[in-house]
C-alpha angles and dihedrals in degrees: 000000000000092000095049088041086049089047090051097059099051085052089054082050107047082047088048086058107037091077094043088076102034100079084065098041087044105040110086088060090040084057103054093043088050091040084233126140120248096260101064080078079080104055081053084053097051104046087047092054086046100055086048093053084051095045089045091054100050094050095087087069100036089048094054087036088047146034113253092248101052084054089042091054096039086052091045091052096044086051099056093045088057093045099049077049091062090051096050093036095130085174132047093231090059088064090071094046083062101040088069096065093038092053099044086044089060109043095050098045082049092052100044098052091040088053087040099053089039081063114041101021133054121260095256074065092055099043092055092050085062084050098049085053087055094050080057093047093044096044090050116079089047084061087050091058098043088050094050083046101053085048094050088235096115087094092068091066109034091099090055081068099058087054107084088046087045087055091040093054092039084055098053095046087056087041085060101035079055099046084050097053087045093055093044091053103049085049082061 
């Protein structure tokens, strides 16, 4: 029982961390479907990491109110109603709506079971929990591939690709023109 209890709870943390990464993966095609510019990810960031500081903070209550499982289904169940709300956002602002259930669903089942297995496991568990969130984070953004490949949507974004060598290049071109006008000047 104390292994598949112990395997359950790295597969609630590789999920915890499988969503963490996808609004990045996903979002130069999200922001040509919402007509949005690249930074509003950020404002969706952000109000999900808000709702999880809140949530956070508020675990220390709810854990000694409620049994961890009870907080571990309801967050469960908060997270995945965030998440479907992402897939059917036909508006950027609903993205927001949904971002409030999926933050606080995520700050307080990673609280709880952070809180569980420092109680009842030895720290090399633990450590290998926050690695099990990284294999999520990691994973994630090749489902969302995948995902955006299977759909035929990939070629919405491959020019999204060609950006940060367009900059680079762009960067070094200034860089040289600069250099040059240095090196004119101090000959004057």
């Amino acid at each position: 029982m104390g292994s598949l209890l112990i395997a359950v709870i790295y597969l609630i943390f590789i999920s915890l961390g499988l969503p963490d990464s996808l609004l990045g993966s996903g979002w130069p095609t999200m922001q040509v479907y919402f007509g949005v510019p690249s930074s509003y990810a950020g404002y969706v960031s952000m109000t999900i990491s808000f709702m999880t500081i809140i949530s956070a903070l508020m675990s220390p209550k709810l854990i000694s109110r409620i049994h961890t499982k009870w907080i571990v289904i309801c967050s469960i169940l908060l997270t995945i109603f965030g998440l479907c709300g992402f897939s059917i956002s036909s508006k950027y602002w609903m993205l927001f709506i949904f971002a409030i259930p999926y933050g606080l669903g995520a700050g307080a089942i990673d609280s709880a079971i952070n809180h569980y297995v420092a109680n009842n496991y030895s720290g090399s568990v633990m450590n290998f929990l926050h690695c099990f969130y990284g294999v999520g984070a990691v994973i994630s953004p090749n489902i969302m591939a995948a995902a955006l490949k299977s759909l035929s949507l990939i070629h919405i974004s491959e020019p999204t690709r060609r950006t940060p060598i367009s900059y680079a290049v762009f960067c070094l071109k200034k860089k040289k023109k600069l250099n040059v006008r240095l090196i004119n000047a101090s000959e004057k």
